[in-house]
C-alpha positions as CSV (number, residue, x, y, z in Angstrom):
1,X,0.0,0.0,0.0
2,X,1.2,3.0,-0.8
3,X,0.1,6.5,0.7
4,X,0.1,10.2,-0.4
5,X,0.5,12.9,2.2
6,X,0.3,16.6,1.5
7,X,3.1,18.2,3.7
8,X,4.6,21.9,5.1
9,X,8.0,20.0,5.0
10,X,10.4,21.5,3.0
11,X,13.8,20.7,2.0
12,X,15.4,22.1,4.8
13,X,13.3,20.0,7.4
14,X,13.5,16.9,5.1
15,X,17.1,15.6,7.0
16,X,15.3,16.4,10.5
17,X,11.9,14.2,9.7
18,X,14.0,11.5,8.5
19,X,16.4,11.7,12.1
20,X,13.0,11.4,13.7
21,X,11.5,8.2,11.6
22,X,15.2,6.9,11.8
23,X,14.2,5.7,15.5
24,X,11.8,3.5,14.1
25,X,13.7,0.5,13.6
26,X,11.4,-1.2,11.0
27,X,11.0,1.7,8.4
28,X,13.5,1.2,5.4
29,X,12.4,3.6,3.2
30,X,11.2,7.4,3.4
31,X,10.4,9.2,-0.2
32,X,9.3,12.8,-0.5
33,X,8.5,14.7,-3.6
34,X,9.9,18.5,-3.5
35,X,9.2,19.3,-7.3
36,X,5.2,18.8,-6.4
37,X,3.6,21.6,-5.0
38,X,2.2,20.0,-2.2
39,X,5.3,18.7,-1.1
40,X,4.4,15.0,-1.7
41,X,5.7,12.6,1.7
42,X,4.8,9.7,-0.6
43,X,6.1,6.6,0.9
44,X,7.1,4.5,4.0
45,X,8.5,1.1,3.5
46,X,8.9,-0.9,6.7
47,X,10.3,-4.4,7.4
48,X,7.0,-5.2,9.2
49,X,3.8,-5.3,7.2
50,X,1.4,-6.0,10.2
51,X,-1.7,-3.8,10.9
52,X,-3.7,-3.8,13.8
C-alpha cells in the first residue's frame, strides 16, 4: 500500500523528519517529492507489514 500525504516539510526539514522516523527501527524507506507543489511525503517502506 502506498500513501500520499500533503506536507509543510520542506527541503530544509527533510534531513530532520527523517532523524525522527530513523528511530523507528522497522521503516527502510522514506520518499518525498519536493518538485510537487504539495510537497508530496509519498512513501514508507517498513520491514514489518502488520496492521492492527
Amino acid at each position: 500500500m502506498v500513501l500520499v500525504f500533503k506536507t509543510n516539510i520542506f527541503e530544509q526539514m527533510e534531513m530532520h523528519v527523517r532523524a525522527i522516523l530513523d528511530v523507528f527501527s522497522i521503516i527502510t524507506t522514506v520518499d518525498f517529492n519536493f518538485e510537487d507543489c504539495d510537497n508530496i511525503f509519498r512513501t514508507i517502506e517498513s520491514t514489518n507489514s502488520k496492521t492492527t
